[in-house]
Backbone as CSV, one residue per row, in Angstrom:
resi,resn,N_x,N_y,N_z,CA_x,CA_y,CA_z,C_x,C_y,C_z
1,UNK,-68.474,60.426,300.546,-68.263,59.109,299.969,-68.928,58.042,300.839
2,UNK,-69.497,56.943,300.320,-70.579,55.961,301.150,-69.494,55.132,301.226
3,UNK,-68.995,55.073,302.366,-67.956,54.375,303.067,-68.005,52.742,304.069
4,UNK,-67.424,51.864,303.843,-67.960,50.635,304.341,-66.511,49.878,304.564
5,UNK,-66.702,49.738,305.963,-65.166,48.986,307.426,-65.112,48.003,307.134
6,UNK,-63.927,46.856,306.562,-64.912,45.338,305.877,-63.763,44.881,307.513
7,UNK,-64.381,43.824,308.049,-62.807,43.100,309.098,-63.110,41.549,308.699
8,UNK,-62.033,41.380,308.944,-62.413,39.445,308.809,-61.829,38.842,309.843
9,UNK,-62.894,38.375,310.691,-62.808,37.363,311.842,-62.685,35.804,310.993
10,UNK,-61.609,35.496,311.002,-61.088,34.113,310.373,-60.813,33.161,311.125
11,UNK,-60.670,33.788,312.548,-60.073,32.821,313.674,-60.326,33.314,315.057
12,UNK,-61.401,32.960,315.477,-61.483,33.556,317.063,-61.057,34.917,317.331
13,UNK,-61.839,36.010,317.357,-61.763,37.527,317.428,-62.827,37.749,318.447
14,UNK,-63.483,36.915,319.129,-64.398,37.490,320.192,-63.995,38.530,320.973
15,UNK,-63.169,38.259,321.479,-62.524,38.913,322.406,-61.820,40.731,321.978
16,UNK,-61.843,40.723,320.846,-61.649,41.705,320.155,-62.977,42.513,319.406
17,UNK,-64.193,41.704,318.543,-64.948,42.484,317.788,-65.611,43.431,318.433
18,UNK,-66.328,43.765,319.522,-67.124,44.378,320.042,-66.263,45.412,320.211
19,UNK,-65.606,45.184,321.028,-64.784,46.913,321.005,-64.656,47.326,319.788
20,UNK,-63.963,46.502,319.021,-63.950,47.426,317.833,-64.884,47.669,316.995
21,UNK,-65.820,47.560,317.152,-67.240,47.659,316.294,-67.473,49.276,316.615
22,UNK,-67.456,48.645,318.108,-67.378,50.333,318.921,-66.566,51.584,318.104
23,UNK,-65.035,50.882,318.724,-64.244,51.915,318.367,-64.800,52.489,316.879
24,UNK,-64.551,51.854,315.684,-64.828,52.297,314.519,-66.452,53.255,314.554
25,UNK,-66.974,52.612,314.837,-68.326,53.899,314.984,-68.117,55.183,315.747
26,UNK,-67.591,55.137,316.996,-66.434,56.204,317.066,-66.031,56.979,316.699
27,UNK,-65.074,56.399,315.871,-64.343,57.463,314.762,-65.206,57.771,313.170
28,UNK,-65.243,57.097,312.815,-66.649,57.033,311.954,-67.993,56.850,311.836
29,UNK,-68.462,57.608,312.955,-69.785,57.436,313.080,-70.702,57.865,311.442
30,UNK,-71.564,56.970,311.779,-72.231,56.758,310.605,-72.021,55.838,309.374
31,UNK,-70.899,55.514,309.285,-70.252,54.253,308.410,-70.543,53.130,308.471
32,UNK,-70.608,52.067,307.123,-71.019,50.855,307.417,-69.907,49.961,308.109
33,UNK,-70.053,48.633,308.689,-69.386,47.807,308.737,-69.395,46.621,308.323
34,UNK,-68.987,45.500,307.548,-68.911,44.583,307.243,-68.166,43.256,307.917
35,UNK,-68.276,42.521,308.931,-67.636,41.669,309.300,-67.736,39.940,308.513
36,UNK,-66.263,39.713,308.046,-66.856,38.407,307.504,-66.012,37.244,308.350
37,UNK,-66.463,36.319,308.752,-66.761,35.245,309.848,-65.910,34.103,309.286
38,UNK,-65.206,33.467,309.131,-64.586,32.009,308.763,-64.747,30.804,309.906
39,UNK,-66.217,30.591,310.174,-66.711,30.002,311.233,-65.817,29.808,312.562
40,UNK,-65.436,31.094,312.739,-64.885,31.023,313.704,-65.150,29.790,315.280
41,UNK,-64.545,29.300,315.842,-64.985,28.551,316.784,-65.186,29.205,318.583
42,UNK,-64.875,30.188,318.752,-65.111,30.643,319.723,-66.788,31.742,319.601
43,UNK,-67.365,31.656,318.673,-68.362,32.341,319.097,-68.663,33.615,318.625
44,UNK,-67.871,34.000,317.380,-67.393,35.060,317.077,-68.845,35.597,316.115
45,UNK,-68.645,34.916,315.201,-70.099,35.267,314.773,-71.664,35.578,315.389
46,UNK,-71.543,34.224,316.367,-73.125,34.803,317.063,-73.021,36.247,318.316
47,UNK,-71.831,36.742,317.869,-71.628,38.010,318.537,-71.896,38.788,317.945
48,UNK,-71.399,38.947,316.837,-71.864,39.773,315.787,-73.033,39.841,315.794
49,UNK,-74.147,38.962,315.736,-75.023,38.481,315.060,-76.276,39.163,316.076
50,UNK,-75.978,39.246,317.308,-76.248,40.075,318.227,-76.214,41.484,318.140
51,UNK,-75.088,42.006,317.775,-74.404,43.499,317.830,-75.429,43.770,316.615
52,UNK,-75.561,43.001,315.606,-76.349,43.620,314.101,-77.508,43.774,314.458
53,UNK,-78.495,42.903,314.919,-79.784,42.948,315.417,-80.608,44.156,316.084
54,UNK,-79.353,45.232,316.299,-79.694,46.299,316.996,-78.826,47.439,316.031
55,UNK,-77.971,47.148,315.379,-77.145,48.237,314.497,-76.936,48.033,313.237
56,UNK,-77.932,49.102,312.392,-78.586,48.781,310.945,-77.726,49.252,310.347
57,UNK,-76.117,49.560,311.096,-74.808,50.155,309.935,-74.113,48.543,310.076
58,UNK,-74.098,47.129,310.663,-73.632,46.087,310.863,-73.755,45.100,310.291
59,UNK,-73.405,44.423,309.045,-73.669,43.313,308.106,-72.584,41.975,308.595
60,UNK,-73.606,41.250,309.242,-71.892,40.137,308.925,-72.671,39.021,307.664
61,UNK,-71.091,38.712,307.197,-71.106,37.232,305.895,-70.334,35.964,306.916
62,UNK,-70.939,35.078,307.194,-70.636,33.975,307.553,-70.084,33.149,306.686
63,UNK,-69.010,32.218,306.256,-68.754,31.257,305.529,-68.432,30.188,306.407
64,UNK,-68.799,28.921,305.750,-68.288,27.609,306.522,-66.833,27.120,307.209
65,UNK,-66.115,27.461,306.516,-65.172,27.388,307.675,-63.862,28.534,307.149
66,UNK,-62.865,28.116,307.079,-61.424,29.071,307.304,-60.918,28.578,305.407
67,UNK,-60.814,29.805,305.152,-60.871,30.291,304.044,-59.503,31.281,303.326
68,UNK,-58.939,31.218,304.254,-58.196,32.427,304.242,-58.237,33.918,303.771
69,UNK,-57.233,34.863,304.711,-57.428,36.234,304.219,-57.629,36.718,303.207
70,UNK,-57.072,36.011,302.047,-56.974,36.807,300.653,-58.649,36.844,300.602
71,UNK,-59.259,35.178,300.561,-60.252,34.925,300.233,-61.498,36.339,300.846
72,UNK,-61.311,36.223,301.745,-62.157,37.578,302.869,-61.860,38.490,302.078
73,UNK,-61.066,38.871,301.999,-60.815,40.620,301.482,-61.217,40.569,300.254
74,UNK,-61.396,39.790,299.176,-61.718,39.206,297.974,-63.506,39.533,297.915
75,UNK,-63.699,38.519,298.866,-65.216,38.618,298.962,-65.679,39.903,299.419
76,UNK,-65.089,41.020,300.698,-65.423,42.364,300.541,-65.196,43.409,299.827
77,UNK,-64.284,42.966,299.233,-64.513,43.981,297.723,-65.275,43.874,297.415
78,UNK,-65.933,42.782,296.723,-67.231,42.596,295.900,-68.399,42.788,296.729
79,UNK,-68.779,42.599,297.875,-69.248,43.236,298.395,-69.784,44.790,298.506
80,UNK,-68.715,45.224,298.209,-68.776,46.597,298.867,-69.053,46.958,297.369
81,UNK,-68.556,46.291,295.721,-68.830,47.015,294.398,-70.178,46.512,294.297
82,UNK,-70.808,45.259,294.607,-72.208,45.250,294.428,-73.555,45.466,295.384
83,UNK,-72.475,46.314,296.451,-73.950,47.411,296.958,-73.309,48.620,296.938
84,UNK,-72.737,48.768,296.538,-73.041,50.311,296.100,-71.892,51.462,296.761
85,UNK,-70.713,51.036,297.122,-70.097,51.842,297.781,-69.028,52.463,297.282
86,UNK,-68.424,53.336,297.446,-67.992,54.714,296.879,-66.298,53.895,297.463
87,UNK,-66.482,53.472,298.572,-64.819,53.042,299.731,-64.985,51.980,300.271
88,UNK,-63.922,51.170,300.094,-63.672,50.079,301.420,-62.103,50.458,301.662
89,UNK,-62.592,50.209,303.203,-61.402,50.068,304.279,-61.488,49.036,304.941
90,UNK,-60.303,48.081,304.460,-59.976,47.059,305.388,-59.362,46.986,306.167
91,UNK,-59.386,46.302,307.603,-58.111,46.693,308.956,-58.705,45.259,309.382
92,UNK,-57.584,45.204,310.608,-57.215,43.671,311.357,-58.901,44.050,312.339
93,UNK,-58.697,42.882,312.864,-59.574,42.503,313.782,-59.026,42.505,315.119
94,UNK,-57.649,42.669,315.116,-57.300,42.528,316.572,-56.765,43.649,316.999
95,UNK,-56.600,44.563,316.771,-56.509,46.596,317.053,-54.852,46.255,316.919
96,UNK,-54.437,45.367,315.753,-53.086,45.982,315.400,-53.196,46.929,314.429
97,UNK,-54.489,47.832,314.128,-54.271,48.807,313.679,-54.975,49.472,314.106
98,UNK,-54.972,50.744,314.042,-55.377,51.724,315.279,-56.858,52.197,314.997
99,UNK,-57.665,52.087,315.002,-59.307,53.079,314.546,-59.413,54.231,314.849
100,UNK,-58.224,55.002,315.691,-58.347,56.675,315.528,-57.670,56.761,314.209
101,UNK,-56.871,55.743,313.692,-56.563,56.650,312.410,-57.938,56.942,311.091
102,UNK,-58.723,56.237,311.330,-59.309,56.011,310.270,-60.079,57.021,309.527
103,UNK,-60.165,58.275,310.311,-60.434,59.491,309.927,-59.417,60.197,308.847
104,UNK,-58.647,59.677,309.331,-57.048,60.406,308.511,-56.702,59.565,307.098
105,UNK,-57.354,57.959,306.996,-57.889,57.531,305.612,-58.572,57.774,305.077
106,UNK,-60.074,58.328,305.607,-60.876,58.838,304.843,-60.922,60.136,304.216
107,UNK,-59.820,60.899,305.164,-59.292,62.243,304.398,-58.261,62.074,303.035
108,UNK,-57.711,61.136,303.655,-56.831,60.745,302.352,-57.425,60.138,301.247
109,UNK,-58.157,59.473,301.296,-59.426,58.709,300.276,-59.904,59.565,299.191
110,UNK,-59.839,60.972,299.705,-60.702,62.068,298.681,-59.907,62.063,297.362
111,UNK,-58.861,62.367,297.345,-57.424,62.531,296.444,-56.996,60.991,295.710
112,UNK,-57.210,60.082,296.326,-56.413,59.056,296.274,-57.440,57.633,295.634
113,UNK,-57.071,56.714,294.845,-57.440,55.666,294.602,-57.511,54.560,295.601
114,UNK,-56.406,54.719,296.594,-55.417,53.570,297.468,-54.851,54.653,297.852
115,UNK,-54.949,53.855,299.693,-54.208,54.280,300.897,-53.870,52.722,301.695
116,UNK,-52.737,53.227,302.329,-52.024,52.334,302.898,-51.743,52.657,304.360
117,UNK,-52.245,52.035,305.399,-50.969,52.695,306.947,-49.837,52.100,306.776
118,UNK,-48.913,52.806,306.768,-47.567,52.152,306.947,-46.584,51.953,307.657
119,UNK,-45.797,51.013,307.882,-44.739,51.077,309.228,-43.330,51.683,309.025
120,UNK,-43.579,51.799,307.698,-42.153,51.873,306.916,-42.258,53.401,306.143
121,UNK,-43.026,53.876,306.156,-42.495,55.649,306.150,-42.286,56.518,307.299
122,UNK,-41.578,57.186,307.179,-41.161,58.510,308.248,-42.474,58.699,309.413
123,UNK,-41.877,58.324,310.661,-43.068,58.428,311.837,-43.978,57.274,311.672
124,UNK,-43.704,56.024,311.026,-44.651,54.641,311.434,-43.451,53.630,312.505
125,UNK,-43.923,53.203,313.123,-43.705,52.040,313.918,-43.957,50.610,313.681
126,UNK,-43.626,49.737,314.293,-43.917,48.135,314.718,-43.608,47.845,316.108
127,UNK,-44.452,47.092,316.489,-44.525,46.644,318.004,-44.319,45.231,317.861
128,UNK,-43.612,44.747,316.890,-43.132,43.265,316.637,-41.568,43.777,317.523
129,UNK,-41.423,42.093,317.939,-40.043,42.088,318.664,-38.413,41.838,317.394
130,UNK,-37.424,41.843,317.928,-36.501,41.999,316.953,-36.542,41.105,315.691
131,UNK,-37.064,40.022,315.735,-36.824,38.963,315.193,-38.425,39.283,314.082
132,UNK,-39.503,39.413,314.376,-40.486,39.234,313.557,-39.999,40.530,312.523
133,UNK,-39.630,41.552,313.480,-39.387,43.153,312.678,-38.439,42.804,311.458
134,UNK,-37.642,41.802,311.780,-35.996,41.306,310.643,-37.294,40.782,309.819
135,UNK,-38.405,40.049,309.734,-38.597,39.426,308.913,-39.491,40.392,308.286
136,UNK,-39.950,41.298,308.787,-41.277,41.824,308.362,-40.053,43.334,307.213
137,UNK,-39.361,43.618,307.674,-38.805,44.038,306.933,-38.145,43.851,305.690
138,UNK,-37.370,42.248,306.213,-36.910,41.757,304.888,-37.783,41.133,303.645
139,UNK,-38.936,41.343,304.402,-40.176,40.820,303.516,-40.546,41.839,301.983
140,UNK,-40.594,43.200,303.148,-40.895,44.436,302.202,-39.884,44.628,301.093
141,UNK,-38.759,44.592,301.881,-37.840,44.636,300.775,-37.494,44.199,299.526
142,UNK,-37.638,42.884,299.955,-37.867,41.869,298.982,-39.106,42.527,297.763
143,UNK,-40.353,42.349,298.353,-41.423,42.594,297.396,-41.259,43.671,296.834
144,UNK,-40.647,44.882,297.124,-40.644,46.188,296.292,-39.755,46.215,295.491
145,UNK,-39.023,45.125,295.830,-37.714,44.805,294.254,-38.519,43.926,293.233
146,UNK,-39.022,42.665,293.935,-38.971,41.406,292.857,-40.190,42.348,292.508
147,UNK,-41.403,42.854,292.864,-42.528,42.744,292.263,-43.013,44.332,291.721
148,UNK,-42.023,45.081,292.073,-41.682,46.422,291.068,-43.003,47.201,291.761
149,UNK,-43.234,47.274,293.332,-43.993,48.186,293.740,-43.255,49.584,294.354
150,UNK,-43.371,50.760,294.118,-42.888,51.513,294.553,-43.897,52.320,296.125
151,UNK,-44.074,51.391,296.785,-44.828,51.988,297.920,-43.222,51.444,299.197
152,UNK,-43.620,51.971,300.612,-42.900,51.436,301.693,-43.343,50.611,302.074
153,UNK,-45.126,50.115,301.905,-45.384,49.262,302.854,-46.225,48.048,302.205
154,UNK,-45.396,47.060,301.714,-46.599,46.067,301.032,-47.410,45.070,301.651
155,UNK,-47.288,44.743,302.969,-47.567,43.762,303.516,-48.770,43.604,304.319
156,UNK,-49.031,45.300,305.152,-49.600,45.036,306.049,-51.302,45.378,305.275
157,UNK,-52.571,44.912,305.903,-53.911,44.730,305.891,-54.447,45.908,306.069
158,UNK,-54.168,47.014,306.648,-54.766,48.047,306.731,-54.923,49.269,305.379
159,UNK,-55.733,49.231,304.794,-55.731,49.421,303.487,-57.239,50.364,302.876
160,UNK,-57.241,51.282,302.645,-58.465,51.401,301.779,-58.394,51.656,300.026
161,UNK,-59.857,51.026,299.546,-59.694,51.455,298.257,-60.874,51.971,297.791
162,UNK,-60.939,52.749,296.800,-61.744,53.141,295.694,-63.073,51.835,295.225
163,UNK,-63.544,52.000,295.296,-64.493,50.620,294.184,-64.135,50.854,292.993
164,UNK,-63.967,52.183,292.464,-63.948,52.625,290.851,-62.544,51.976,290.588
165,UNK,-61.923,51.870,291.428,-60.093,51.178,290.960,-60.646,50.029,291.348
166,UNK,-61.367,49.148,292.128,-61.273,47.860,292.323,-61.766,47.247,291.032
167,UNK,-62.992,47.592,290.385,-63.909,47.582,289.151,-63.020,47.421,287.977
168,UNK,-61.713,48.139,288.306,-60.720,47.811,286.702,-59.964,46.507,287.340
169,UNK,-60.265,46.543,288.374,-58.609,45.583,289.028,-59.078,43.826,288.365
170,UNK,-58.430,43.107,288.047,-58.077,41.655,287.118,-58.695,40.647,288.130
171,UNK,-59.413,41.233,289.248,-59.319,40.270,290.593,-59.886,38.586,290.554
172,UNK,-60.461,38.533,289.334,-60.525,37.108,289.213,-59.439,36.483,288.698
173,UNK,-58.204,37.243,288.255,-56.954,36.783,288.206,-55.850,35.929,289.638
174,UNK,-56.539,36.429,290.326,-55.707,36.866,291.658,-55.656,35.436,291.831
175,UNK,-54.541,34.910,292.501,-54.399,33.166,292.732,-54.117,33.285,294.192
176,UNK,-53.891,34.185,294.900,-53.308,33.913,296.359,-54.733,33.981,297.175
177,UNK,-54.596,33.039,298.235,-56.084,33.307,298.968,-55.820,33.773,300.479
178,UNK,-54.382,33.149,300.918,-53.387,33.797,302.122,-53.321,35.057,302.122
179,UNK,-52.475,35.156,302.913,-51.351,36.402,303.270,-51.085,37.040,301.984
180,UNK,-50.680,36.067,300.892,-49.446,36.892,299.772,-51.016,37.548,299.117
181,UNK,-51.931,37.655,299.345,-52.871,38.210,298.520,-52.725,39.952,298.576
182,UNK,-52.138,39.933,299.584,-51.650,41.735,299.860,-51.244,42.238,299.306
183,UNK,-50.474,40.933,298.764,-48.731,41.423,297.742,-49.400,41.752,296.236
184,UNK,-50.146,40.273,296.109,-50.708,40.326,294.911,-51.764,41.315,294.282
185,UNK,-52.507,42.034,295.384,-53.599,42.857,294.864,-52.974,43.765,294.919
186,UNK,-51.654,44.262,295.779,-50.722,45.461,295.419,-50.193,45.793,293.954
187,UNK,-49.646,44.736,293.923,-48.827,44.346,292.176,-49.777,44.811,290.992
188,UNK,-51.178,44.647,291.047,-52.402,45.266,290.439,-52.446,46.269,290.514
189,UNK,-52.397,46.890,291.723,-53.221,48.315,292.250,-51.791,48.812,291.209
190,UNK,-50.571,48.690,291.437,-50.304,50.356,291.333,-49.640,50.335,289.555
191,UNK,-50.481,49.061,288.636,-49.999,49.186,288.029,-51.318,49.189,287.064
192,UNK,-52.443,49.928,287.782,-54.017,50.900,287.032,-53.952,52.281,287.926
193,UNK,-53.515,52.372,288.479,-53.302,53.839,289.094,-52.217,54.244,289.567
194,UNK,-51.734,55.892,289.679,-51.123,56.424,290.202,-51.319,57.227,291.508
195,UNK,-52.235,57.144,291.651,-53.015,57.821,293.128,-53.107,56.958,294.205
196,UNK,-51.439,56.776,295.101,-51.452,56.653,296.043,-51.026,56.892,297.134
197,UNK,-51.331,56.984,298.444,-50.691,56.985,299.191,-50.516,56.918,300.259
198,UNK,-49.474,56.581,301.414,-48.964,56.313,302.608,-49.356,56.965,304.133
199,UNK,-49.535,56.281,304.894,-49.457,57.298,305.849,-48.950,56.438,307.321
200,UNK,-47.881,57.073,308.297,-47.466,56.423,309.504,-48.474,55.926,310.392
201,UNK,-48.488,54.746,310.565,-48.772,53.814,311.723,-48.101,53.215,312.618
202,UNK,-49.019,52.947,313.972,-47.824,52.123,314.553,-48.903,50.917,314.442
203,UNK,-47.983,49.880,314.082,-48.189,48.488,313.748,-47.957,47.724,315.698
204,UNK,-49.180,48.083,316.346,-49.213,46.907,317.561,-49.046,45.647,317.345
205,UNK,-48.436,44.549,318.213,-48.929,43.366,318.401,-50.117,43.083,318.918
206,UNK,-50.420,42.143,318.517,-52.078,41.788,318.883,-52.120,41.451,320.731
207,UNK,-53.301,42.285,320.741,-53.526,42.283,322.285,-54.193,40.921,322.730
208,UNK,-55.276,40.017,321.689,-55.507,38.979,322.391,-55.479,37.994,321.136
209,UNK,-56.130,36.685,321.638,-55.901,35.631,320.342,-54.728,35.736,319.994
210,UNK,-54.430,34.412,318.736,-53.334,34.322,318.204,-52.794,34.487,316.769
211,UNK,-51.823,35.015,316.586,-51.284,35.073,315.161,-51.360,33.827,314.172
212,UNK,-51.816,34.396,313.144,-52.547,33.252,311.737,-51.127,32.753,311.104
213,UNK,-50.109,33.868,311.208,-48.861,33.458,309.777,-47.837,32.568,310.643
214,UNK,-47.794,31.150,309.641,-46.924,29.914,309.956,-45.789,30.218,308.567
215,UNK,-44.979,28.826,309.136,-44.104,29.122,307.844,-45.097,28.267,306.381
216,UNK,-45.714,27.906,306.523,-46.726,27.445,305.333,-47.317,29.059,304.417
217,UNK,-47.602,29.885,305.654,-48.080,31.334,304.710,-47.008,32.224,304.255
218,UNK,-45.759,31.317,304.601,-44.642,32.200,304.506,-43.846,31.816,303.220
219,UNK,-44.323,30.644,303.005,-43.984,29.955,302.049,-44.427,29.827,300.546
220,UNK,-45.839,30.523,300.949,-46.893,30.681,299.823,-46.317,32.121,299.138
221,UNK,-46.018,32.585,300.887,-45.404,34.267,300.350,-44.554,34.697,299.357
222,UNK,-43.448,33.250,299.227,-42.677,33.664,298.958,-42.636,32.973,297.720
223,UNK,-43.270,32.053,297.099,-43.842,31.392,295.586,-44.832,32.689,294.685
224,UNK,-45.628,33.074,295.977,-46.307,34.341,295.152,-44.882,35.424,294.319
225,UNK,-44.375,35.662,295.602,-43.388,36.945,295.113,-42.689,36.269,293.579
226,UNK,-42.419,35.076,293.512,-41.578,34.753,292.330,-42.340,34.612,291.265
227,UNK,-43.501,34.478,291.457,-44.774,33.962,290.028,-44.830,35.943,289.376
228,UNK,-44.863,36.620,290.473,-45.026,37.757,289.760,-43.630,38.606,289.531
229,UNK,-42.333,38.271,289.899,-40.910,38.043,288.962,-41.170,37.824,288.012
230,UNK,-41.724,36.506,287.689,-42.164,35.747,286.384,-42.279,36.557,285.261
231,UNK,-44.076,37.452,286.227,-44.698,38.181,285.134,-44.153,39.418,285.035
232,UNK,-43.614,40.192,285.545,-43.016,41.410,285.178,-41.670,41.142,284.166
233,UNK,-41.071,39.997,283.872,-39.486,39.652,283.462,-40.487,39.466,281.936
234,UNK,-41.833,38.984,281.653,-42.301,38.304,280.703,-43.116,39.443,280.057
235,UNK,-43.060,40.187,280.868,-43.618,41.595,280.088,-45.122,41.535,280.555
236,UNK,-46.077,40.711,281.467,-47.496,40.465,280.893,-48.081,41.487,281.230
237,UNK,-47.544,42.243,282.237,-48.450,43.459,283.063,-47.626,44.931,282.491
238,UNK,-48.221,45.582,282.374,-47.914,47.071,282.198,-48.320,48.021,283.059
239,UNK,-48.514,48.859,283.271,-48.599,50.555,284.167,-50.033,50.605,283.182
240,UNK,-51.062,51.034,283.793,-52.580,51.140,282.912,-53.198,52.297,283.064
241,UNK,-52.108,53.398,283.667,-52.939,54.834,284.401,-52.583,55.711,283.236
């Protein structure tokens, strides 16, 4: 499968991309990578921009400024359906998710439409302290009731998909450009396919830079979760597999 790493540096990741450019070639040697840039201010891009100049598996997309996540992951989908790729795998930029696993997605990828790392099945972790873990939990919970996903893990970024499932997916529907865009392209995914599935992670805290989610993305989070209450109570979406 012609496989392609999308990350989105949205906010100062210098300090992070290079290793992981590394790491992922690494574990996937031979794979593309895609980095997309939200003019970061520390420099993040003309790092990249460097690293590509010499590594013809390295594409970065620059945009003018901060855009948010949904928006990034939005734009590498399409990306990845209009050149030509078989997979995208999206993961953080700051090694809160691990790049030895990523072998163990692409095994799972064969079978599957959608894969997820998760913190919340048997043998995943979080390296959040008591208080983020209460929220990050009560988060999930929440979304797998109001928004009728039957996975453990809706929240977190580490994710691969199919192009052939992205290609049916409504994505010019999609209204979240934050955080809740996770939720929202979930709420899609598993209701055009049945081919998915889970696998344990441990969810690190970020080793450098700083965390993006305020209570403003928390807030969006939680207007998303009720708009798609809305639509499941109103009948608009159905199961499409």
């Amino acid at each position: 499968m012609k496989t392609i790493v999308g990350i989105a540096t949205y906010y100062n990741e210098a300090l992070n991309i290079e290793r992981l450019i590394a790491a992922i070639h690494c574990h996937l040697p031979g794979r593309h990578i895609l980095v997309l840039d939200d003019n970061s201010p520390d420099g993040t891009a003309r790092l990249v921009e460097e690293l590509a100049a010499t590594d013809g598996l390295l594409t970065l997309i620059k945009r003018p400024g901060k855009m948010g996540l949904g928006s990034a992951t939005l734009a590498m989908m399409r990306y990845a359906i209009e050149n030509g790729f078989d997979v995208l795998i999206v993961m953080d930029a700051d090694f809160s998710h691990d790049p030895q696993d990523l072998p163990l997605m692409i095994e799972l990828m064969e079978q599957n439409d959608f894969v997820t790392g998760s913190r919340y099945v048997e043998g995943g972790k979080c390296g959040y302290g008591f208080y983020r873990r209460a929220i990050s939990k009560t988060a999930n919970w929440g979304t797998r009731r109001l928004a009728g996903i039957p996975l453990g893990e809706c929240t977190t970024a580490f994710r691969g998909f199919k192009t052939s499932l992205l290609k049916r997916l409504p994505l010019a529907q999609i209204k979240s450009t934050g955080y809740s865009f996770q939720v929202e392209v979930l709420y899609h995914i598993v209701r055009h396919t049945d081919k998915t599935a889970e696998f344990p992670i441990f969810f690190a805290d970020r080793a450098y830079g700083e965390s993006k989610i305020n209570k403003k993305e928390m807030m969006m989070s939680a207007l998303t979760l009720l708009r798609l209450l809305k639509r499941r109570i109103m009948r608009e979406d159905r199961f499409q597999f």
